[in-house]
C-alpha positions in Angstrom: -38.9 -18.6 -11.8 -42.1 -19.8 -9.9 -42.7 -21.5 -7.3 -45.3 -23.4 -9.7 -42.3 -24.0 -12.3 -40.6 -26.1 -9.5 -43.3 -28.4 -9.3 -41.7 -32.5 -9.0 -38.3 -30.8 -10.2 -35.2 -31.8 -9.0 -33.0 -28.7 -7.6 -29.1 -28.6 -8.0 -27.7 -25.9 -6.5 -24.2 -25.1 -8.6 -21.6 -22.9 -7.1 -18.7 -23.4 -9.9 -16.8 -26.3 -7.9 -16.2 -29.5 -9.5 -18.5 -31.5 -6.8 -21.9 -29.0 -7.9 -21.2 -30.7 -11.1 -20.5 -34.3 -10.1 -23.7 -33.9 -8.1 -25.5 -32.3 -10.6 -24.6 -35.1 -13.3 -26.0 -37.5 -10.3 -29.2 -35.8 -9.9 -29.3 -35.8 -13.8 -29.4 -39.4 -13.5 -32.0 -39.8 -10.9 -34.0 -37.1 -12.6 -33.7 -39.2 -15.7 -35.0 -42.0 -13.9 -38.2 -40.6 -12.3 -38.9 -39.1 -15.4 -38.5 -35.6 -13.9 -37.1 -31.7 -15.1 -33.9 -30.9 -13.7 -33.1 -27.6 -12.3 -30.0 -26.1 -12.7 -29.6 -22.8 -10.2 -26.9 -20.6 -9.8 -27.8 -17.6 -6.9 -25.3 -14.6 -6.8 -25.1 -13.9 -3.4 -25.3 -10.7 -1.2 -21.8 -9.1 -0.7 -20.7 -9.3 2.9 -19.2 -5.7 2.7 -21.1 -2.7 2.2 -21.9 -1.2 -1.3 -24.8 0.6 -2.5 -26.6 -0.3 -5.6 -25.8 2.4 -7.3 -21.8 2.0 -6.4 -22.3 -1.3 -7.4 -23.4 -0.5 -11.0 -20.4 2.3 -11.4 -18.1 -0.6 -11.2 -20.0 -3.1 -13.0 -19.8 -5.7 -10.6 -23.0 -6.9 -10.2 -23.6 -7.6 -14.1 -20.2 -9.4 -14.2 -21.3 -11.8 -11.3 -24.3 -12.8 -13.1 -22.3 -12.8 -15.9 -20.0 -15.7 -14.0 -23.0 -17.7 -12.4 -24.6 -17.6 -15.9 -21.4 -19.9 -16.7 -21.0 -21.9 -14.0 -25.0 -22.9 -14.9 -24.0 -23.3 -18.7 -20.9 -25.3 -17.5 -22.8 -27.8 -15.3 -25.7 -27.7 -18.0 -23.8 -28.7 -20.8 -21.6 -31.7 -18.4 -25.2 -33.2 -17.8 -26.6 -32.6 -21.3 -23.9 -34.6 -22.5 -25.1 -37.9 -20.5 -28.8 -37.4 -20.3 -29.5 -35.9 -24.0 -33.1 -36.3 -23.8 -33.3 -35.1 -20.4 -35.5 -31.6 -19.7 -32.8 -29.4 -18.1 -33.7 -25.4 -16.8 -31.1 -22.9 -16.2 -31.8 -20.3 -13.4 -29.5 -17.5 -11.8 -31.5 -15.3 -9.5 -29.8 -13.0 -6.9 -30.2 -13.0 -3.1 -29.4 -15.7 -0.7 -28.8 -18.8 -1.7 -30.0 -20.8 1.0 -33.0 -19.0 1.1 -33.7 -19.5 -2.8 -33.1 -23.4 -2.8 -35.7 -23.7 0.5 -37.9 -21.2 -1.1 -37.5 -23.9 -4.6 -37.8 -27.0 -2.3 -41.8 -25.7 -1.0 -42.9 -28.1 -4.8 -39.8 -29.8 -5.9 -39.2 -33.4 -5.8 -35.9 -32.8 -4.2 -33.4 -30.5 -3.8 -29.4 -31.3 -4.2 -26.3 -29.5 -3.0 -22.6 -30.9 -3.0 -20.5 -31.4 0.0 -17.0 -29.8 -0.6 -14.6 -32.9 0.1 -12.0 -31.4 1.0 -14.1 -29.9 4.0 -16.6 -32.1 5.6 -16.5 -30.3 8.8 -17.1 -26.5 7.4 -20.1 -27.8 5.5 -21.4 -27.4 1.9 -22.4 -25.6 0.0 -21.9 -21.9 -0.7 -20.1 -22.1 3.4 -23.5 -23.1 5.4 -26.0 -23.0 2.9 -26.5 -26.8 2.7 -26.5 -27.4 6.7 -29.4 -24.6 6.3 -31.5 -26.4 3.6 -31.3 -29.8 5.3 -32.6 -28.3 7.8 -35.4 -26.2 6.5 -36.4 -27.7 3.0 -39.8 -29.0 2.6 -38.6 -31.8 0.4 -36.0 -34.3 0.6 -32.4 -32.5 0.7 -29.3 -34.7 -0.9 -26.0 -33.9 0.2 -23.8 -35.1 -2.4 -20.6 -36.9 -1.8 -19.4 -39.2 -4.8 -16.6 -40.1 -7.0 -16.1 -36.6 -9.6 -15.0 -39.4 -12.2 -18.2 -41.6 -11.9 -20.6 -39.4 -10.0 -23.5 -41.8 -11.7 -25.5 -44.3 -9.6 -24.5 -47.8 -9.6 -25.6 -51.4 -9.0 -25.1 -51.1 -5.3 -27.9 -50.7 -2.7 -30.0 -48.2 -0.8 -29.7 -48.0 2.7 -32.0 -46.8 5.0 -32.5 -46.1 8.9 -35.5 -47.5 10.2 -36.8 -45.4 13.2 -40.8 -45.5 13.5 -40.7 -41.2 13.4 -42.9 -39.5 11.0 -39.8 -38.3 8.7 -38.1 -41.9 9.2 -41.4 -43.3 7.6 -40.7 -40.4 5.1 -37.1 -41.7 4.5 -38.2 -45.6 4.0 -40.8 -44.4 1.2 -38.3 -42.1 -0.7 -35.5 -45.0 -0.2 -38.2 -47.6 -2.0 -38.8 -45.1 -4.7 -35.4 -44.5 -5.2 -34.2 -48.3 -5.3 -37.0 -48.8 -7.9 -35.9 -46.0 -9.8 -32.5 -47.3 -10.1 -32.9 -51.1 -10.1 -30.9 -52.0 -6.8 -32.2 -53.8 -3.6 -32.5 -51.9 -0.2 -31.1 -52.5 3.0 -33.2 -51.5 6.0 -31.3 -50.8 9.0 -32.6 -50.6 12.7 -30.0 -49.6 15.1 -31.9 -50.6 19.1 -28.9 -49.1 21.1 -29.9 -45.3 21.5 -29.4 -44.1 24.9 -32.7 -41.8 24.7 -34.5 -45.3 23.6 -33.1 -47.1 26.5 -33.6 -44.1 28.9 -37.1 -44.1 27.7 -38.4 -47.2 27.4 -39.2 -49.7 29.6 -36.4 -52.4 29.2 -36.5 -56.2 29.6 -34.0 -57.8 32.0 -33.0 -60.2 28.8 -31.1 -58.6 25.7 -32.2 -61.1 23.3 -36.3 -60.3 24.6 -34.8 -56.4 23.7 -33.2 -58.0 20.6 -36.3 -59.7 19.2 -38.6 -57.0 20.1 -36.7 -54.8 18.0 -37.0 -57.0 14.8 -40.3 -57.3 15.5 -40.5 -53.4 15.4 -38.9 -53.5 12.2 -40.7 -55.7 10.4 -43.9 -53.8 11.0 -42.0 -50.6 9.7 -41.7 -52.0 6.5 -45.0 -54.1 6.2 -46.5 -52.7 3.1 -43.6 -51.2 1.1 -43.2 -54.3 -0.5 -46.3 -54.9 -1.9 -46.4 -52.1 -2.8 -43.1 -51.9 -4.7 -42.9 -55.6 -5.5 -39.7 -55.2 -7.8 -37.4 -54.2 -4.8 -35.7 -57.0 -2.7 -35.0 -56.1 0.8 -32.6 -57.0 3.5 -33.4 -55.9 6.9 -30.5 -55.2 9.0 -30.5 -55.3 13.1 -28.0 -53.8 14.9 -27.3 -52.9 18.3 -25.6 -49.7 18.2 -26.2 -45.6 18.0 -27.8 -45.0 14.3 -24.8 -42.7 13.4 -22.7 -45.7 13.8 -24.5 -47.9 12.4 -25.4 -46.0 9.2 -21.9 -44.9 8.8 -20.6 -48.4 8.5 -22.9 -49.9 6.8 -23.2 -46.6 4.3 -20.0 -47.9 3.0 -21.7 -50.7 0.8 -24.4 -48.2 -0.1 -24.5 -45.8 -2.9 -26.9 -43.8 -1.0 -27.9 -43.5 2.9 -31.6 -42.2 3.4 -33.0 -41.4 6.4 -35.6 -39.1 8.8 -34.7 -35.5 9.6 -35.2 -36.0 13.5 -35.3 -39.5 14.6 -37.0 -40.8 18.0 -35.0 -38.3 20.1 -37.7 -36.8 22.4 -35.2 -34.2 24.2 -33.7 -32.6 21.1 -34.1 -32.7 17.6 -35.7 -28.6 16.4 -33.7 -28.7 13.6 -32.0 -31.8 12.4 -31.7 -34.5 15.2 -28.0 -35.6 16.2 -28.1 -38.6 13.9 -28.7 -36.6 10.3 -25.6 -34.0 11.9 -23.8 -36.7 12.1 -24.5 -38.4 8.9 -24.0 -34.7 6.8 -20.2 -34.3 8.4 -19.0 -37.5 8.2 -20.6 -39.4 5.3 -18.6 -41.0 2.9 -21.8 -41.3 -0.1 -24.5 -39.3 -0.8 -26.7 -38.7 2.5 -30.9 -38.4 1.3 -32.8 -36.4 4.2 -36.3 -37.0 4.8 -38.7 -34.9 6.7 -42.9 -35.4 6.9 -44.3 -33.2 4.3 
């Protein structure tokens, strides 16, 4: 498949487990919604012990793998197919890595999806480490999908967002407003004033509440704009003062969805995805939306 066949597709990567297909029958809903192809893709992976090719085809293996991701495709296909009839929906298998084929995808699709394992959190996602890998190098915005398996759908209740001022928080407030219209729910925008790197970096005032009001301030002109310019979404701005992990994970819990920057305002760390989104992709209880500057 092209790179040009991606173009404002949504990406599911499926690996046979029951979450690929809960997530997939989410992102069949959100596709639905924004009026966008879905992409069902299965990648047989590179064995981690050595065979040649041609020892591979004496023992058939190769064609019998493709043979299996073929069906785990057609399975998730045919789950989603049911619920969104009208829905455009592509099935790819391709061979190689599949980290590397959903961030190779991700360079013109409107977003790509993999499923968090629940029974894991800490080990990660997808296919082992493949979904740590595309959050952190996709070019679009990565869902890690944590859900219900018996109502994987979107519901009535909001999207919640973190509220920095970076480039890919800016990112995440867009995508969360799109999404929110999309779907028909209000969003919650939350700005957490308690990071250490903020208070070791910027001049403080001797009163809290001069800290306090300063920091609404800042968040209001975050979101000045996005609601002209989506006038059907209500919002509710939230200001906390705590870390942003801990403030997006409890608040998360009323959420259907968590959106938020790759990186953050941390000016120390942050090369791959900043401590906040780590946090957020082992611990999340819903399904976390990662947004980076295109």
């Amino acid at each position: 498949m092209s790179a040009s066949a991606d173009r404002q597709s949504i990406i599911v990567g499926i690996d046979g487990s029951p979450t690929a297909v809960g997530a997939a029958r989410w992102a069949g809903a959100i596709a639905n919604r924004q009026h966008a192809p879905l992409t069902l893709l299965g990648v047989v992976p590179a064995l981690d012990y050595p065979l040649t090719s041609s020892a591979l085809a004496e023992v058939n293996l190769l064609p019998e793998l493709r043979a299996a991701a073929k069906q785990k495709v057609q399975e998730a296909f045919e789950a989603v197919h049911a619920e969104q009839p009208d829905l455009e929906i592509r099935r790819v298998v391709e061979d190689g890595s599949p980290a590397r084929e959903l961030i190779r995808h991700s360079a013109n699709a409107r977003m790509v999806v993999v499923a968090a394992k629940s029974q894991d959190r800490l080990s990660t996602l997808l296919l082992g480490s493949t979904a740590l890998t595309v959050a952190n190098k996709a070019t679009c915005p990565v869902t890690v999908w944590r859900g219900r398996l018996d109502r994987p759908e979107p519901d009535e209740r909001p999207v919640l967002v973190g509220v920095d001022g970076s480039p890919g928080g800016s990112a995440a407030v867009g995508e969360a407003f799109e999404l929110a219209s999309r779907l028909g729910v209000e969003v919650t925008a939350l700005h957490a004033w308690n990071d250490p790197d903020l208070l070791q970096w910027t001049p403080v005032p001797d009163a809290w509440d001069t800290l306090a009001q300063q920091e609404e301030e800042l968040l209001s002109e975050r979101m000045a704009g996005w609601s002209e310019k989506y006038p059907d979404v209500t919002v509710t701005k939230v200001v906390v003062k705590a870390t942003p992990a801990q403030a997006l994970l409890e608040h998360g819990e009323k959420a259907q969805l968590v959106v938020t920057g790759s990186r953050g305002h941390n000016r120390l760390t942050g090369l791959l995805t900043g401590s906040t989104s780590q946090s957020l992709l082992h611990h999340a209880s819903s399904p976390l939306v990662i947004c980076r500057e295109r």
